[in-house]
PAZAPA-4460 file (N, C-alpha, C; in steps of 0.05 Angstrom, whole numbers, plus 32768, in hexadecimal, padded with zeros to 4 digits):
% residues 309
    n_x    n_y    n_z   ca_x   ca_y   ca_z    c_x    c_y    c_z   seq   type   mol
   8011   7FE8   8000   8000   8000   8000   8012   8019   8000     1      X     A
   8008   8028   7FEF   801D   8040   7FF2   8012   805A   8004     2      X     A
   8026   8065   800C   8029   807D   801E   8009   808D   801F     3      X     A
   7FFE   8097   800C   7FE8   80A6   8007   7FD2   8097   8010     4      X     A
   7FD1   8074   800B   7FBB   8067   800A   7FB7   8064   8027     5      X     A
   7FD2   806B   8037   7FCE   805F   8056   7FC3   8077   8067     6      X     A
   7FCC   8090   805A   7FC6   80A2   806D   7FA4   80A9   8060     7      X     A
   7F9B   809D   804F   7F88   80A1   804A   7F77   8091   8054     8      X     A
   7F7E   8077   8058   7F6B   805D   8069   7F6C   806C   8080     9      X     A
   7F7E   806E   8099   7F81   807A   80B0   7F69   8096   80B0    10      X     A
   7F6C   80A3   809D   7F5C   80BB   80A7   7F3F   80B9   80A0    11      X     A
   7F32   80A4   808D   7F1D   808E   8089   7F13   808B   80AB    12      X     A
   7F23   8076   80AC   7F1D   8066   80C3   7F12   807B   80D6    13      X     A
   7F21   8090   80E1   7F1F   809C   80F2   7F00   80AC   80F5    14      X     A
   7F02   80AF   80DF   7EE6   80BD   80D3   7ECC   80AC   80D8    15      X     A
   7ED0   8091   80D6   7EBC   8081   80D3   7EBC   8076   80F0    16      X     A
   7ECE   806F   80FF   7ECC   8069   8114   7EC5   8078   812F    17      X     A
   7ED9   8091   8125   7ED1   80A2   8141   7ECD   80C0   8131    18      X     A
   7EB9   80C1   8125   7EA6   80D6   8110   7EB5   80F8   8128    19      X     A
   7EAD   80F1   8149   7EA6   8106   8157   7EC8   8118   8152    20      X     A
   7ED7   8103   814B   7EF4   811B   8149   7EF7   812B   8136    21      X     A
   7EDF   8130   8123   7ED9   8139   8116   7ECD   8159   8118    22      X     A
   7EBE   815B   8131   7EB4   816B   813B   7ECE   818F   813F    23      X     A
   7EE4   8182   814B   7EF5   8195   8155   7F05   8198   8143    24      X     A
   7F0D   8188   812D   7F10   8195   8113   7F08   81AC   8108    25      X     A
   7EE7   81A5   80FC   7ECF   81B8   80F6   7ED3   81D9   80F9    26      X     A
   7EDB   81DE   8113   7ED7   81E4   8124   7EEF   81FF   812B    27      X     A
   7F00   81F2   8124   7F24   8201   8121   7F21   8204   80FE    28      X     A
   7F1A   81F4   80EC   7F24   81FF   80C9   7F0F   8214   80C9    29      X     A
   7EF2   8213   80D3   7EE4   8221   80C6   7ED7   8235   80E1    30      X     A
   7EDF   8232   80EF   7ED6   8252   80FF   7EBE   823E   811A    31      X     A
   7EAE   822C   811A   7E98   8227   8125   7E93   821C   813E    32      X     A
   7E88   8219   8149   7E85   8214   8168   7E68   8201   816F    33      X     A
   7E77   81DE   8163   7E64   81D8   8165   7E70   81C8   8181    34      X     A
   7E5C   81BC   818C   7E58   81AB   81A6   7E64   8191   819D    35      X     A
   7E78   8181   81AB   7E89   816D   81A4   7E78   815E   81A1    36      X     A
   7E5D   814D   81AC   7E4C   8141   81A6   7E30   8146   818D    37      X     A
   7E3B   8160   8186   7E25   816A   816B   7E1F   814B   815B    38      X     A
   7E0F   814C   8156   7E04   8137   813E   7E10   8133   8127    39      X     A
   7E1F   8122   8118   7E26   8127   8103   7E1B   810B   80F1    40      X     A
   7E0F   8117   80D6   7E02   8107   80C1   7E1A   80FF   80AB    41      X     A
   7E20   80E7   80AB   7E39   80DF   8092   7E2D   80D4   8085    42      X     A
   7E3C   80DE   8067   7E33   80DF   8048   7E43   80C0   803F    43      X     A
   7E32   80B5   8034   7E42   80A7   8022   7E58   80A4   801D    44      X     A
   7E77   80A7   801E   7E83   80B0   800C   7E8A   80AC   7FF0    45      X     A
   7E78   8096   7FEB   7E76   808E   7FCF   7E5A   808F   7FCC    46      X     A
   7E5A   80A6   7FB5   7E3C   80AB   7FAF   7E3B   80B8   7F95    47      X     A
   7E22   80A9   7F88   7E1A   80A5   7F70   7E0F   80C2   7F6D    48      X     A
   7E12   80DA   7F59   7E0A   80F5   7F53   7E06   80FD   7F35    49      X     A
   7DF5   8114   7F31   7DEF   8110   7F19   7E09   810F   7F05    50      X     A
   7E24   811B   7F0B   7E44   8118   7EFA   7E4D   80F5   7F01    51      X     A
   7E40   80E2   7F03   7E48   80C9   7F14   7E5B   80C0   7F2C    52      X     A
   7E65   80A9   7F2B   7E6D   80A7   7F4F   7E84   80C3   7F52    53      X     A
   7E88   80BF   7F72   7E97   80CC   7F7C   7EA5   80C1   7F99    54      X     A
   7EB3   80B8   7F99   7EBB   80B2   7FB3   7ED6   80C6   7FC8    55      X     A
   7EC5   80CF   7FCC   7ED6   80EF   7FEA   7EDF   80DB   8002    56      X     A
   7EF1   80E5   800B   7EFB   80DD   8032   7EE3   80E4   803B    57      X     A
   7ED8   80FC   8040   7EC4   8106   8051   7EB6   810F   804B    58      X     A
   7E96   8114   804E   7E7C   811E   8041   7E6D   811D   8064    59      X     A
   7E61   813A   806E   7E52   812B   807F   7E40   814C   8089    60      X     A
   7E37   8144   8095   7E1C   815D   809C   7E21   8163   80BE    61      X     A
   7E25   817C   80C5   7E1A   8189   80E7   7E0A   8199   80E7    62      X     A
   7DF4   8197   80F2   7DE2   81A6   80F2   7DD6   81A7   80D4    63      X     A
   7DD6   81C7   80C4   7DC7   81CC   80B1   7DE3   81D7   80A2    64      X     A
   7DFF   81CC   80A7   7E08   81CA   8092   7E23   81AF   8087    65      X     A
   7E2A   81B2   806F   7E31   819B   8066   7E50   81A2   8065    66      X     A
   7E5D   8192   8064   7E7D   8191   8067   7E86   8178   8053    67      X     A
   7EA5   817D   804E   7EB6   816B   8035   7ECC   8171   803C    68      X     A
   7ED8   8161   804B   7EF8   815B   8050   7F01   8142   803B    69      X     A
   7F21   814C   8037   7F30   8144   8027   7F4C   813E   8036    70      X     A
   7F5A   8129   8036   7F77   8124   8040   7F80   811A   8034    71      X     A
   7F99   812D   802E   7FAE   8131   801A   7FC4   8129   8021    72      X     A
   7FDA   811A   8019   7FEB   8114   8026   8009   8133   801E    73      X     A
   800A   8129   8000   8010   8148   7FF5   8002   815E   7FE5    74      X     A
   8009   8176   7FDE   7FF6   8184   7FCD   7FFE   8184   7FB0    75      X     A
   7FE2   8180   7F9D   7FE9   8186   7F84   7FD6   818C   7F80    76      X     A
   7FDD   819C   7F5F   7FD8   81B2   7F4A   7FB2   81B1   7F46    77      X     A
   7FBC   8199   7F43   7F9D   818A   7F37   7F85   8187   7F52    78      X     A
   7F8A   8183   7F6B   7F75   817A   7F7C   7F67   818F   7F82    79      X     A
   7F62   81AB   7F78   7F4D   81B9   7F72   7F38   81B7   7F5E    80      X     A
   7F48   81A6   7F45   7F29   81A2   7F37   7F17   8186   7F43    81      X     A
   7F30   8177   7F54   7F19   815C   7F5E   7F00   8170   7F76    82      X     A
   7F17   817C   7F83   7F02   8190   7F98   7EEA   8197   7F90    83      X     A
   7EEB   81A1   7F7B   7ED0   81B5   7F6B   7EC8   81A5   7F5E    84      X     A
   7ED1   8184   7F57   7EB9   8172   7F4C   7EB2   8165   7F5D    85      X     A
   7EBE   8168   7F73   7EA5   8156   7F90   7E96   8165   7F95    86      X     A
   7E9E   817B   7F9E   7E88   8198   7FAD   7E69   81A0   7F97    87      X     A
   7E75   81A1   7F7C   7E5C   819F   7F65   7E4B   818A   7F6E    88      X     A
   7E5A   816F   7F6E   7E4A   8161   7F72   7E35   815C   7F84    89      X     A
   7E3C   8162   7F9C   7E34   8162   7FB8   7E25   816E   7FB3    90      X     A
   7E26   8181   7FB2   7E0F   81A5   7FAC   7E04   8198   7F9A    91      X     A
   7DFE   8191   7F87   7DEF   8186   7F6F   7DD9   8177   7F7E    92      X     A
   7DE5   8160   7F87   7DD1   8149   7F95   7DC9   8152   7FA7    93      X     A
   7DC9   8162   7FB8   7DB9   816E   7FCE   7DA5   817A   7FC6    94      X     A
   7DAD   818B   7FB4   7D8E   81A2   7FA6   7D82   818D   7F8E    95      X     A
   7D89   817D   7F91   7D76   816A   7F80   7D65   8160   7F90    96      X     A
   7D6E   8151   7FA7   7D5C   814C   7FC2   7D4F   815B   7FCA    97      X     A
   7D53   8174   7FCE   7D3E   818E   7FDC   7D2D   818B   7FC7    98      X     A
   7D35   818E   7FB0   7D17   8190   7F9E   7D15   81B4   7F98    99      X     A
   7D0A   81BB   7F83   7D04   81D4   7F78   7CFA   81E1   7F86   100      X     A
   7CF6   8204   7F8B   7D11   8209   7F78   7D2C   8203   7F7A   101      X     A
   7D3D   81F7   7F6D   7D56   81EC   7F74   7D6B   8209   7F79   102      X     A
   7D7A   81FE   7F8F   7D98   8212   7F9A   7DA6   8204   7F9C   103      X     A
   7DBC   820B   7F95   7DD8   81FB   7F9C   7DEA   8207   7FAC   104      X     A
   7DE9   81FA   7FC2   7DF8   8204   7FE0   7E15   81F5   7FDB   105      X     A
   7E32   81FB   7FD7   7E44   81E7   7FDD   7E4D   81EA   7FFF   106      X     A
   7E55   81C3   8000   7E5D   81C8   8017   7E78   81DD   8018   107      X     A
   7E82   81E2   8030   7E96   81E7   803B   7EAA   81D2   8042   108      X     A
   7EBE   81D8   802B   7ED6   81C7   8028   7EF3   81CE   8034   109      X     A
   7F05   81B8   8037   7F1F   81B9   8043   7F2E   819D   8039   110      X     A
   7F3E   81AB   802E   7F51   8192   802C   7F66   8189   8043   111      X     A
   7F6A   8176   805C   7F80   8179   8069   7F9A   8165   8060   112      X     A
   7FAC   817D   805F   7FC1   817E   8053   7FE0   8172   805E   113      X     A
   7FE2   8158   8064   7FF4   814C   806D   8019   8156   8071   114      X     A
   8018   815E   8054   8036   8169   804F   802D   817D   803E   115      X     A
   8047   8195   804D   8044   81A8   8033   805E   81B7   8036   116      X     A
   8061   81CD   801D   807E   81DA   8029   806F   81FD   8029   117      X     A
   8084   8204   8024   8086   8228   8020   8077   823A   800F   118      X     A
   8073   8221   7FF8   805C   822D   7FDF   8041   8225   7FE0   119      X     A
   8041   820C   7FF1   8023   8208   7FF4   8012   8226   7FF9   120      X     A
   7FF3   8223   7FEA   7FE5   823C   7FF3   7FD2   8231   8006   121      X     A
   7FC0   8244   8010   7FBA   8245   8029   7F99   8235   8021   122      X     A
   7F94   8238   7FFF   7F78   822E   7FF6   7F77   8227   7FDF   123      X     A
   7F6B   8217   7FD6   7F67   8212   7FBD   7F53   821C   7FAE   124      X     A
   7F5E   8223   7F98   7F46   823A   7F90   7F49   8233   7F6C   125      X     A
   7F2D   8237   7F65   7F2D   823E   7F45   7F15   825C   7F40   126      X     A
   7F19   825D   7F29   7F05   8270   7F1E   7EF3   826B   7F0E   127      X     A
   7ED1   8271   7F15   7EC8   825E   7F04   7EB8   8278   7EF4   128      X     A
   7EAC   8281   7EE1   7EA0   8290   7ECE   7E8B   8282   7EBC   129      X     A
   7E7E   8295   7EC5   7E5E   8292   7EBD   7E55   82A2   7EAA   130      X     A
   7E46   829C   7E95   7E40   82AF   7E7F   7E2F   82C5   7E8D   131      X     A
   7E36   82DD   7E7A   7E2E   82F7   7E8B   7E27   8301   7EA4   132      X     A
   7E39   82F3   7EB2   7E44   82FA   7EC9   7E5C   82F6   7ED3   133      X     A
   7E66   830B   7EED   7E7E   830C   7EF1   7E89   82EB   7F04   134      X     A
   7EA5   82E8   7EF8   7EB7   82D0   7F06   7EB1   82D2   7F20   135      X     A
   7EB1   82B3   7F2B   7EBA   82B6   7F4B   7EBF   829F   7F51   136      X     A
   7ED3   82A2   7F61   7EED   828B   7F68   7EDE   8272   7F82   137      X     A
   7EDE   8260   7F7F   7EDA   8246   7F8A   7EF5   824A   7F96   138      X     A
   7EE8   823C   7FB4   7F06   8235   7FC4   7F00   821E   7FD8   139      X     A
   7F15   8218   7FDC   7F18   8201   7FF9   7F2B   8208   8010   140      X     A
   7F2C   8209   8027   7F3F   8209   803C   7F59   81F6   8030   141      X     A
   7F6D   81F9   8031   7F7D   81DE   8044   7F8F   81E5   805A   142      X     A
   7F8A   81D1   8069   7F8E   81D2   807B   7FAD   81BE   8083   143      X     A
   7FC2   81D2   8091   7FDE   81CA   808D   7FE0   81B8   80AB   144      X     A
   7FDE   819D   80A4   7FDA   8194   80C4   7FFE   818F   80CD   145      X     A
   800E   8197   80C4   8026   8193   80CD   802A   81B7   80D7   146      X     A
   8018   81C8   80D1   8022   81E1   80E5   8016   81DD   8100   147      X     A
   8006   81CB   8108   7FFD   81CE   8120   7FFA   81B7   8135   148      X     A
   8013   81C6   8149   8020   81C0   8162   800F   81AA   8172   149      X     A
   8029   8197   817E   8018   8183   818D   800C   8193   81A4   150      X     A
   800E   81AC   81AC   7FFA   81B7   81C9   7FE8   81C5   81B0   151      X     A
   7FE4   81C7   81A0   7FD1   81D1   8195   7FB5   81BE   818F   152      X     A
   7FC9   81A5   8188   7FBC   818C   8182   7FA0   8188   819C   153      X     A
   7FB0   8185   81B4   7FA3   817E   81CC   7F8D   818B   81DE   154      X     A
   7F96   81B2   81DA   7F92   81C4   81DF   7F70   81C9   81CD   155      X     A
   7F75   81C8   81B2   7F5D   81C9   81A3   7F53   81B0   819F   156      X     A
   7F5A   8194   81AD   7F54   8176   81AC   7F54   8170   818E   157      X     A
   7F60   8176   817A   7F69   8171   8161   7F6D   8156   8161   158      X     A
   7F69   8141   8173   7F6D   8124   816D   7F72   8115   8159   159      X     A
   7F56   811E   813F   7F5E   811B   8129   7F7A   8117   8119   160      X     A
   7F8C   8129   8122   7FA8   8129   8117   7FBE   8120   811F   161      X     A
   7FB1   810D   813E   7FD5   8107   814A   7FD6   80ED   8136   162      X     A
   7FCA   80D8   812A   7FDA   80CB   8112   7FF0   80D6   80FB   163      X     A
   7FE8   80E7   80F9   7FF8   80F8   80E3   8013   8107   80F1   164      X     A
   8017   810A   810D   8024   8115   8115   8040   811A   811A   165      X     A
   8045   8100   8110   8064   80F9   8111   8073   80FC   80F0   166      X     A
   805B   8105   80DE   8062   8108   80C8   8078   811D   80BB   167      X     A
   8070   8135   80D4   8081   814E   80DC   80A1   8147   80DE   168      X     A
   80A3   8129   80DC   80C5   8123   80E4   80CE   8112   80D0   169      X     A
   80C1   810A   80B4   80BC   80F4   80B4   80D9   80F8   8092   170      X     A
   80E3   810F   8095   80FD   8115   8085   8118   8107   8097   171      X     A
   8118   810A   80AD   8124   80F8   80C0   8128   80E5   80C5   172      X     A
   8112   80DB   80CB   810D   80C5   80D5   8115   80A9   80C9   173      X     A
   8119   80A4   80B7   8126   808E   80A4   8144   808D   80B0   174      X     A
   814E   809F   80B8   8164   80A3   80BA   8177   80A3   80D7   175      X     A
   8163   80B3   80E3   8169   80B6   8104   817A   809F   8114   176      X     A
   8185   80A4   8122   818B   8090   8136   817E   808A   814E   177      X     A
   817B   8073   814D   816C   8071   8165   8178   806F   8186   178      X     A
   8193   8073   817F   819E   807D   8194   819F   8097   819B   179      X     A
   819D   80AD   8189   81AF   80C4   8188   818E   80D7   81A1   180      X     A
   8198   80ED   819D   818F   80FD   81B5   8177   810F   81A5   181      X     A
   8172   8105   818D   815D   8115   8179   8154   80FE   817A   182      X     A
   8156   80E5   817D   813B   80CB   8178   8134   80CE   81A2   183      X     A
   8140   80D1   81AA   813D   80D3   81CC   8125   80ED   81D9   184      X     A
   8129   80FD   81C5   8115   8119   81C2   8105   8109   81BA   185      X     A
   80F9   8105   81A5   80DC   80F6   8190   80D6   80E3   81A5   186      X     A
   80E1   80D6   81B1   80DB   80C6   81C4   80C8   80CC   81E0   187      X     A
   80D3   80DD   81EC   80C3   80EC   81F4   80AC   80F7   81F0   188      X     A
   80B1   8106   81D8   809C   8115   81CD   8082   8102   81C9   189      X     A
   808F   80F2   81B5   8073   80D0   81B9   806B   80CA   81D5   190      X     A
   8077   80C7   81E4   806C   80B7   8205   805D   80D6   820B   191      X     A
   8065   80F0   820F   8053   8107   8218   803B   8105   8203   192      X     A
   8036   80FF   81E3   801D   8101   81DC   800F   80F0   81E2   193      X     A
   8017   80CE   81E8   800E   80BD   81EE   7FFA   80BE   820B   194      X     A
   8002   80CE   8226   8004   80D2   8237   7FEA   80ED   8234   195      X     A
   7FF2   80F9   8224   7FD4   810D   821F   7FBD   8109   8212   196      X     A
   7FC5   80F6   8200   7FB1   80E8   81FA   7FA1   80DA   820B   197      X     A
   7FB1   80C7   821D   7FA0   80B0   8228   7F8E   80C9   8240   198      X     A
   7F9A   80EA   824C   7F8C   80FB   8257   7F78   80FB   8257   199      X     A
   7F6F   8102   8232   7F55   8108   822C   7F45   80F3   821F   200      X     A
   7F50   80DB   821E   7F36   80C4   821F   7F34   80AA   8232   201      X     A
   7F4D   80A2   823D   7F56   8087   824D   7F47   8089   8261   202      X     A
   7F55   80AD   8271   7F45   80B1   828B   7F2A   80C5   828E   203      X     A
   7F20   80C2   826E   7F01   80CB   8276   7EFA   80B0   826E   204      X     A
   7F01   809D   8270   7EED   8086   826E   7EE9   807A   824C   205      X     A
   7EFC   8084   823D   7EF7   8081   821A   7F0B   8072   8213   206      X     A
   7F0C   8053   821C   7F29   8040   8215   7F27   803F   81EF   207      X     A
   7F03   8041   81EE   7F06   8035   81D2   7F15   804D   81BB   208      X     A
   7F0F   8067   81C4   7F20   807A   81B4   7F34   807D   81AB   209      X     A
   7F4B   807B   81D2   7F61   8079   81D7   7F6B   805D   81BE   210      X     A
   7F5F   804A   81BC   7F65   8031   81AF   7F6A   8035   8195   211      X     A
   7F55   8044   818A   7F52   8049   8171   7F6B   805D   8163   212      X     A
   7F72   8073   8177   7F81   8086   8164   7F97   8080   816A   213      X     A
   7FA3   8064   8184   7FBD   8062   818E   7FC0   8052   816F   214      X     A
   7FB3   803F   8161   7FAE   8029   8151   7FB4   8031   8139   215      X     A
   7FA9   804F   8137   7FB9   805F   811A   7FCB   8071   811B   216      X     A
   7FCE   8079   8134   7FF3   8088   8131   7FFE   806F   8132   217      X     A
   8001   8053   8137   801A   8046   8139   801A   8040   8117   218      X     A
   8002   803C   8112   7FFF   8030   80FA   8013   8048   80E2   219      X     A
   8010   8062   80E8   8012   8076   80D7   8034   8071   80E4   220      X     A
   803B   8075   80F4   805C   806B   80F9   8069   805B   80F5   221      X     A
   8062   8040   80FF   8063   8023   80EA   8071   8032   80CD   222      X     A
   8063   8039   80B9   8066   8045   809F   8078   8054   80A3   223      X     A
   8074   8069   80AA   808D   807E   80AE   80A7   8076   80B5   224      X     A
   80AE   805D   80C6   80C2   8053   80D3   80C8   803B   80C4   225      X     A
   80B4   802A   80AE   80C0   8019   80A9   80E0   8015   80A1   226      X     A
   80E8   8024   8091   8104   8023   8095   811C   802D   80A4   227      X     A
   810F   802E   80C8   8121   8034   80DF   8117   8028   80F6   228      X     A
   8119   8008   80EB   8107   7FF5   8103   8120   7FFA   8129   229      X     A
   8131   8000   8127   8139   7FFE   8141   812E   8022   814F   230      X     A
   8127   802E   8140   811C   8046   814C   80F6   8046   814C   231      X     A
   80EF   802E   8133   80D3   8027   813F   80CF   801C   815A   232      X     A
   80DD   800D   8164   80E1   7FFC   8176   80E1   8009   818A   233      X     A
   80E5   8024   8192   80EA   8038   819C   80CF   8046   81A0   234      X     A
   80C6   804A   8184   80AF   8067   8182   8091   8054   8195   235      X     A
   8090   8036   8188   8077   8027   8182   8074   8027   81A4   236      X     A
   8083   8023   81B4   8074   8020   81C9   806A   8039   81D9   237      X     A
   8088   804C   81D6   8085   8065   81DA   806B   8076   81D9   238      X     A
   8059   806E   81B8   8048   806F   81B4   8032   806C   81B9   239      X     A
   8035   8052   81CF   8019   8045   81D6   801C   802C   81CE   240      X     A
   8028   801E   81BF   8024   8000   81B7   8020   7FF1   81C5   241      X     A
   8032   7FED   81E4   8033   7FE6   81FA   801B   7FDE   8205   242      X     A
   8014   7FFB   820E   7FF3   8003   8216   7FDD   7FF0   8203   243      X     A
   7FDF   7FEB   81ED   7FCB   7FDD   81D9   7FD3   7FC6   81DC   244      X     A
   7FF1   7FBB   81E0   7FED   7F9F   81E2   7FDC   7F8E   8209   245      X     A
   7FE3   7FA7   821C   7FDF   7F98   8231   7FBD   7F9F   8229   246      X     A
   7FAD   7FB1   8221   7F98   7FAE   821C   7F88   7F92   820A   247      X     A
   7F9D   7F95   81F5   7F95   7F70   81E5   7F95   7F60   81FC   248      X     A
   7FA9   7F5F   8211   7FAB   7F45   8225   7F95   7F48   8234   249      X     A
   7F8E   7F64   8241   7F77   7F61   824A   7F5C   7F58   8247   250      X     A
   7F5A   7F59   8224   7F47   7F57   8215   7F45   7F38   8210   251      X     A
   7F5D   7F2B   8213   7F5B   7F0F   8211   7F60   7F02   8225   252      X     A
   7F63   7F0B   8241   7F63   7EFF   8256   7F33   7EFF   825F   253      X     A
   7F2D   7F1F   8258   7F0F   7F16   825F   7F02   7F04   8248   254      X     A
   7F10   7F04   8237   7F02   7EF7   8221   7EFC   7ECF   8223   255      X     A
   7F18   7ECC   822F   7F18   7EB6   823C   7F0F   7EAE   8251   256      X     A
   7F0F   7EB7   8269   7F07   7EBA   827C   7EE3   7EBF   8279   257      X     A
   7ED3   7ECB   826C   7EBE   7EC7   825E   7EB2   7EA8   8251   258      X     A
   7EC0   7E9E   8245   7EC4   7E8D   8237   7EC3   7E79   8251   259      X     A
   7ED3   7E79   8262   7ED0   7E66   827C   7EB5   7E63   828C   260      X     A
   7EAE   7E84   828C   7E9C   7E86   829D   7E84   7E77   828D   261      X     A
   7E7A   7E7A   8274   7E66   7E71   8267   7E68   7E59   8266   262      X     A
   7E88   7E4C   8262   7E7E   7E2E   8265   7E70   7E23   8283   263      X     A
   7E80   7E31   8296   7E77   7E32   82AE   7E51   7E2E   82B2   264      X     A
   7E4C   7E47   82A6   7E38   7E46   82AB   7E2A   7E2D   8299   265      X     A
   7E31   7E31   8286   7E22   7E1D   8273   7E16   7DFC   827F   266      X     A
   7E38   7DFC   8293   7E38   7DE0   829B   7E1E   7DDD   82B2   267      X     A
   7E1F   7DF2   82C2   7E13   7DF9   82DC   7DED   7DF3   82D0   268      X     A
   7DEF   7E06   82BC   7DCB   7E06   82AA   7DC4   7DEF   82A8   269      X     A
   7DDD   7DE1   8298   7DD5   7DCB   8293   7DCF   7DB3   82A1   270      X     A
   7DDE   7DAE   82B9   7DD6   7D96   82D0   7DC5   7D9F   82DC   271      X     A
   7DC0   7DBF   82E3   7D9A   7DBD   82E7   7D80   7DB7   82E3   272      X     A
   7D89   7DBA   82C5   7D74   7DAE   82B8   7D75   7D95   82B9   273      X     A
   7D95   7D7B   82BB   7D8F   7D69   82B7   7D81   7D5D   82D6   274      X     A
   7D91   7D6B   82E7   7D82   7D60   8300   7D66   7D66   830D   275      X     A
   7D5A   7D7A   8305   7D3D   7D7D   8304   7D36   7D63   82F4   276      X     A
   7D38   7D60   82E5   7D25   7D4B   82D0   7D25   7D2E   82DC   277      X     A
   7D42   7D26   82E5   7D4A   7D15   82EB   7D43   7D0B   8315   278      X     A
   7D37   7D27   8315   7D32   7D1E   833E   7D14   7D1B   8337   279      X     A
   7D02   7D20   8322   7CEC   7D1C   8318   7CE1   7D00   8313   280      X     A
   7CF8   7CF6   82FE   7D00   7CDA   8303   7CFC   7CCE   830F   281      X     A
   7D0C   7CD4   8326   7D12   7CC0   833C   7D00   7CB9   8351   282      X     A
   7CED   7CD6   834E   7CD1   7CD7   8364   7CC2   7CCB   834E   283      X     A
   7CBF   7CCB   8339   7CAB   7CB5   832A   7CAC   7CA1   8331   284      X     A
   7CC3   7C93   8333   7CCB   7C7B   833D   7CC8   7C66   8359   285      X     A
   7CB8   7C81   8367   7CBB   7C79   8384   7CCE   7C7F   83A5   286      X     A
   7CEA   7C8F   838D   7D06   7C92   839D   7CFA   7CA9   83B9   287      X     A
   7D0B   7C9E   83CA   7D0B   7CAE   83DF   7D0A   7CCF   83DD   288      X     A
   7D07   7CE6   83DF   7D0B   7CFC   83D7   7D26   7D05   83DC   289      X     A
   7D2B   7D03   83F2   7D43   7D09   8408   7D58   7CF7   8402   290      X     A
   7D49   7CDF   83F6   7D6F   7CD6   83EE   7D76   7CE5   83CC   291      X     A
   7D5E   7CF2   83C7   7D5C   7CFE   83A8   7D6B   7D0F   83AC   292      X     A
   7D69   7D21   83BD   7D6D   7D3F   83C8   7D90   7D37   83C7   293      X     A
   7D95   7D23   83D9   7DAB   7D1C   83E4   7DC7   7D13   83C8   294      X     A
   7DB7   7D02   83BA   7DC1   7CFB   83A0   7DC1   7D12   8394   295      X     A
   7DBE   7D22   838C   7DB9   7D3D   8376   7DCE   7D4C   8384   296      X     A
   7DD1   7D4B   83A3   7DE1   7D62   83B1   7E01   7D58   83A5   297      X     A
   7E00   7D3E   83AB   7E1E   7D2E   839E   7E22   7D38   8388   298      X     A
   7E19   7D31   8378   7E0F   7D31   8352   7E24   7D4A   8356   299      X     A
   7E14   7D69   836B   7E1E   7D80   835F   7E39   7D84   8366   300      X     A
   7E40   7D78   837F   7E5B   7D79   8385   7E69   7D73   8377   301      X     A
   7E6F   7D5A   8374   7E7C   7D45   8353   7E80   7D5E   833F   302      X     A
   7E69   7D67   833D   7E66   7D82   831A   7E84   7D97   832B   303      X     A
   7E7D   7D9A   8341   7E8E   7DB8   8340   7EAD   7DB4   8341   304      X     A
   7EAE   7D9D   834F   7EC9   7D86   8353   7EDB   7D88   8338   305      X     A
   7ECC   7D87   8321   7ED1   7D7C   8308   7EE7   7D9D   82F1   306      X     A
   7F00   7D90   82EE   7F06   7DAA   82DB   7EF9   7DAD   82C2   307      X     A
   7EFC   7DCD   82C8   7EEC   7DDB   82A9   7F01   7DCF   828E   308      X     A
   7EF3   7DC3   827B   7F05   7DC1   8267   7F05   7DDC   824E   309      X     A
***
């Protein structure tokens, strides 16, 4: 899989899994102040329109308006005309749904922008001209997620971006030593995000969060590091890997332990029922009650005596 396809699955995932980190994004590109729990409606991202398919990273609705994020790993020339043939699109199929008189509202777009250098611009823009009337320029945000600081990250809960975060080094990093006193810094720096992270979800009670984004920064470093495995070795636990594996053990110690208990129980269900039926039996028969009672009391001892297989 190459470089683009991964940071593009990762920022998928994230989207689809935990939609709400989405919110504080929103929120910092475009000015708005919605409530971390606001409602949010997701689009398709593959959807059939009157120009045919289209498949976007992100399509999704807050409140009474619509949004289109894009993650870019680098910038080029061309990803303003894909911009303005999703956004047409979008706007198209919406005022087709409202129904006449038709308006075409576009969402509010952003591309976030993985890498960039000195010439990157701040938006993507074309000019579009309309017969007898004057031009006017279509635009999109992008958004430079390598200008903004891991206390910025935390500070504005930017969550969204600590996968991408190590990308800021990532001219280095092939290279570094994993001895030297610049891989000993990064080291750090991983165990303090790691550590603020788990802040704002471990100890409000959110393991499955914490799980999720520890799951795609390692994943997004993994990549970045593949060719500086004695300084992965280093970052991955630093990171949290650690943390995710004693969580797997935990996860397969109740899983088992579950597994015991049900047979447990299973076994327990089941000689009740056989011994009801069977002390029924035995008083059909004539048997004493009390040596019934007495026999059945054995019966259960024997059961508990017995190891779980």
């Amino acid at each position: 899989m190459d470089s683009s396809n991964i940071y593009d699955s990762v920022f998928k995932t994230m989207v689809h899994k935990a939609p709400k980190l989405l919110i504080p994004l929103i929120n910092e590109v475009f000015g708005r102040r919605y409530e971390i729990d606001a409602p949010i409606v997701q689009f398709n991202e593959e959807h059939e329109g009157p120009l045919g398919t289209r498949i976007s990273d992100s399509v999704f609705r807050i409140e009474d308006m619509v949004y289109h994020l894009e993650c870019q790993s680098t910038h080029d020339a061309s990803m303003v005309v894909r911009m303005i043939e999703y956004d047409f699109s979008i706007a198209l199929q919406e005022a087709l749904e409202q129904g006449a008189p038709y308006r075409m509202k576009f969402p509010s777009s952003c591309v976030l922008l993985l890498r960039h250098t000195s010439e990157t611009p701040d938006y993507l823009e074309m000019e579009v001209e309309m017969p007898d009337s004057e031009p006017f320029r279509y635009h999109a945000k992008i958004y430079k997620t390598q200008l903004v600081s891991e206390e910025e990250i935390f500070r504005r809960r930017l969550l969204i971006l600590l996968p991408f975060y190590l990308m800021r080094y990532e001219k280095e990093l092939s290279s570094l030593d994993a001895e030297s006193d610049a891989a000993a810094a990064l080291i750090r720096e991983c165990r303090e995000i790691r550590m603020r992270l788990a802040d704002l979800t471990l100890l409000q009670g959110d393991e499955l969060l914490y799980r999720q984004i520890t799951e795609l920064i390692i994943r997004v470093s993994d990549h970045l590091l593949a060719a500086n495995e004695p300084l992965n070795r280093k970052v991955r636990p630093a990171m949290g890997g650690e943390v995710l594996e004693l969580m797997d053990d935990k996860i397969e110690r109740s899983r088992k332990e579950g597994i015991q208990e049900g047979i447990a129980l299973g076994r327990q269900e089941g000689f009740e029922q056989a011994e009801s039926i069977l002390a029924e039996q035995m008083a059909a028969l004539g048997i004493n009650r009390a040596l019934i009672d007495r026999m059945m009391a054995d019966a259960a001892a024997s059961l508990k005596s017995m190891p779980h297989q």
